[in-house]
C-alpha positions in Angstrom: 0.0 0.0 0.0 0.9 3.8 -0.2 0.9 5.7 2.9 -2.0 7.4 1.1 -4.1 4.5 2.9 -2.7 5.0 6.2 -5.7 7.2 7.2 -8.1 3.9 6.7 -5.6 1.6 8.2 -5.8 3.8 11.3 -9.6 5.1 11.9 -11.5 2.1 11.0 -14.5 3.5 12.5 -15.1 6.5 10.7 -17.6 5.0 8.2 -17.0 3.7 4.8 -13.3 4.1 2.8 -13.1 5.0 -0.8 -10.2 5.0 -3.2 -11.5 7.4 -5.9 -9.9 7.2 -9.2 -9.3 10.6 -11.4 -10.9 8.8 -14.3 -14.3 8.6 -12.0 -13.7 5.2 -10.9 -14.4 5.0 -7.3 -13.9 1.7 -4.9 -15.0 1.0 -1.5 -12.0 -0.4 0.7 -12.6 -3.4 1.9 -10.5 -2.0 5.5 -12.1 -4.6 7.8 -11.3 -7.8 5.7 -7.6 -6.1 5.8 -7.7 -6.1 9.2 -9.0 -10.1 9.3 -7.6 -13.2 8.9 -6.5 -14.2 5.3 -9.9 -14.7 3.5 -10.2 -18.3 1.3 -9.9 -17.0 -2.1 -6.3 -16.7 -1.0 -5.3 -19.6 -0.2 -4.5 -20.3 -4.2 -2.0 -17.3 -3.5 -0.5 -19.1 -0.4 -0.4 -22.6 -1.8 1.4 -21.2 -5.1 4.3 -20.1 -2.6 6.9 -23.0 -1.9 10.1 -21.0 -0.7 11.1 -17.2 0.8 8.5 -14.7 0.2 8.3 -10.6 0.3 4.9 -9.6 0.5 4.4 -5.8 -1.1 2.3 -3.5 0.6 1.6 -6.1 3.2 -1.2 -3.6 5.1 -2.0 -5.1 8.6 -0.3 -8.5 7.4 -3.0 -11.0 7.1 -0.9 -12.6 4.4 2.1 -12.1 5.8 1.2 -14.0 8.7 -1.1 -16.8 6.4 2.5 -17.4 4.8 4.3 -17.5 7.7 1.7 -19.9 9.6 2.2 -22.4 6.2 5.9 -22.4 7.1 7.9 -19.7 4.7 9.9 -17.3 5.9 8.1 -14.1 5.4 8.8 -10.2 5.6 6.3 -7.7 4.4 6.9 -4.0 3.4 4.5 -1.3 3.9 5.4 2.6 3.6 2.5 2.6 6.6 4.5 2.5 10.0 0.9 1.9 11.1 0.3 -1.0 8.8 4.0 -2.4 9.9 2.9 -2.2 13.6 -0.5 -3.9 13.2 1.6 -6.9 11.2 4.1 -7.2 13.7 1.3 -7.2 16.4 0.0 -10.3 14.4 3.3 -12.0 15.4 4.8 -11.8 11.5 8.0 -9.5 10.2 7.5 -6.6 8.4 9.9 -3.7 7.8 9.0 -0.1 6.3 9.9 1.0 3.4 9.4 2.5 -0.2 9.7 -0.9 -2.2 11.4 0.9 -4.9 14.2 1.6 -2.2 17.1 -1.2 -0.8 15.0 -3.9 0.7 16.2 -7.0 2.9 17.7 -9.7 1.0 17.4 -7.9 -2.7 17.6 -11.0 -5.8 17.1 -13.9 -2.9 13.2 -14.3 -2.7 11.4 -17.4 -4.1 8.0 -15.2 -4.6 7.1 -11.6 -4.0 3.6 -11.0 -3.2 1.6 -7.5 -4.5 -2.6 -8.3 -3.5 -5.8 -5.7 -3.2 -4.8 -3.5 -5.9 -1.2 -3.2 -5.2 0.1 -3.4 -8.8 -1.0 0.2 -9.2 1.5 1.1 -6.4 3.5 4.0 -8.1 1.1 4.5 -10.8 3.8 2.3 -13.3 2.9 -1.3 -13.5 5.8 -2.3 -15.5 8.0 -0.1 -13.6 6.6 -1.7 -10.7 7.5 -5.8 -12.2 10.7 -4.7 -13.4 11.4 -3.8 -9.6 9.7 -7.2 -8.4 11.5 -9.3 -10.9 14.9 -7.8 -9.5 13.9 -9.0 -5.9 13.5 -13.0 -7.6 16.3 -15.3 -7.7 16.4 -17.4 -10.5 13.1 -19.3 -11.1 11.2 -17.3 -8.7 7.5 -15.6 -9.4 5.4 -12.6 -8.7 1.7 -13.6 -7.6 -0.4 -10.6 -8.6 -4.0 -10.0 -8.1 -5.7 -8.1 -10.8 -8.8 -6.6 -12.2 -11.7 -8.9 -13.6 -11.1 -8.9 -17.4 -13.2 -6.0 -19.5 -11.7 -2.5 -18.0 -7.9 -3.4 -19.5 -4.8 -0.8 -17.7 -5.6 2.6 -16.8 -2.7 5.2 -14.7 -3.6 8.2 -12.8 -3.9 9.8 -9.6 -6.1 8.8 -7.0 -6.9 9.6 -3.5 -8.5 8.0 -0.3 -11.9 9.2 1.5 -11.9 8.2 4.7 -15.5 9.3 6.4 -15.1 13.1 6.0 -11.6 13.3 5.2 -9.8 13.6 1.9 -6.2 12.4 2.1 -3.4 13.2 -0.5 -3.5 12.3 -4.1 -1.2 9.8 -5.3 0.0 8.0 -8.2 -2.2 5.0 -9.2 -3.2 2.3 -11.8 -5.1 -0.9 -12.4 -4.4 -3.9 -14.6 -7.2 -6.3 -15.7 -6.4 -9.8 -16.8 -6.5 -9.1 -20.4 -3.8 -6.7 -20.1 -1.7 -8.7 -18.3 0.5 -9.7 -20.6 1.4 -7.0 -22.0 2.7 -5.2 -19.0 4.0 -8.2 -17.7 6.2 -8.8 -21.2 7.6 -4.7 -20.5 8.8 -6.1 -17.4 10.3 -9.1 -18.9 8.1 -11.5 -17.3 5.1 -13.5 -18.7 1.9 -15.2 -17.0 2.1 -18.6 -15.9 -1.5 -19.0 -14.8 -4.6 -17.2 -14.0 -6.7 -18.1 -11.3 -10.0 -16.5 -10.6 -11.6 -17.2 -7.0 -15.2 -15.8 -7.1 -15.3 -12.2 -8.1 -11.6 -11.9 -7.9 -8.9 -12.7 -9.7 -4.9 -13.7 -9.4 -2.3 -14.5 -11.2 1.3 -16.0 -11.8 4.3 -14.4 -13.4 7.8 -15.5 -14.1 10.4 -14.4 -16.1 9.8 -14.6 -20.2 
């Protein structure tokens, strides 16, 4: 996540959460189920990870701590010190930082992890993969969940309501399924597999 989210992470009581898009697009926050356990649909997500994983914008963790509860060593990294505190209250690692900064163990990880919306996190999907793939070793992957096919790739700005109060705009984008190939490919990965799990949808990548 960007710290643009840290305002839901923290007043979960305010009412409803919105990301609104600058191309009108606006998307309820689904801040409780962050604050849950790790819901079913993904369980495809944890089951595809077999080795050392970094879990992008990890939130309050409840993957982080899914995957460390199946037995992988797990960090997550969140710009949030809010959303790194609620993880490590969970009893998983996290650490905080800008992903496109130095992070722990840079080119070792078997998977890096990027769910609810985080491959819009600095508004450059490819960007975004090219920095992923750099965290693999060799024959690692990048589980990704995406956008139900029909709205393609879209960047932008957006910005978080939170009850009454507007937070900071932000760069921002969305990738469906159908465009998934061709921003993975300008990253230098390709997909593996797409998995849909009721109204969402995930996927695998690894290098092309």
């Amino acid at each position: 996540m960007t710290d643009g989210f840290g305002t839901a992470l923290r007043d979960r009581e305010v009412g409803a959460h919105w990301l609104v898009h600058t191309d009108g697009t606006r998307r309820r926050l689904p801040v409780e189920r962050w604050h849950g356990p790790a819901e079913p649909a993904t369980a495809w997500v944890v089951g595809r990870c077999t080795g050392p994983t970094l879990d992008l914008g990890c939130g309050p963790g409840r993957l982080t701590l899914a995957l460390t509860r199946a037995g992988l060593t797990t960090v997550g990294v969140d710009v949030s010190p809010r959303a790194v505190a609620l993880t490590r209250a969970r009893g998983a690692v996290a650490v905080q930082a800008d992903l496109f900064e130095p992070l722990p163990a840079e080119g070792r990880w078997r998977h890096v992890v990027l769910l609810d919306g985080n491959i819009g996190i600095g508004g450059d999907p490819a960007r975004l993969l090219r920095r992923c793939a750099g965290l693999l070793r060799p024959g690692g992957s990048v589980l990704v969940e995406l956008d139900p096919p029909g709205s393609g790739a879209w960047q932008g700005h957006a910005h978080v309501i939170s009850g009454r109060h507007r937070g900071p705009s932000f760069r921002w984008a969305r990738v469906d399924t159908r465009a998934a190939p061709e921003v993975a490919a300008a990253a230098g990965l390709a997909v593996r597999e797409v998995h849909p799990a009721g109204r969402r949808w995930f996927a695998e990548l690894v290098a092309g």
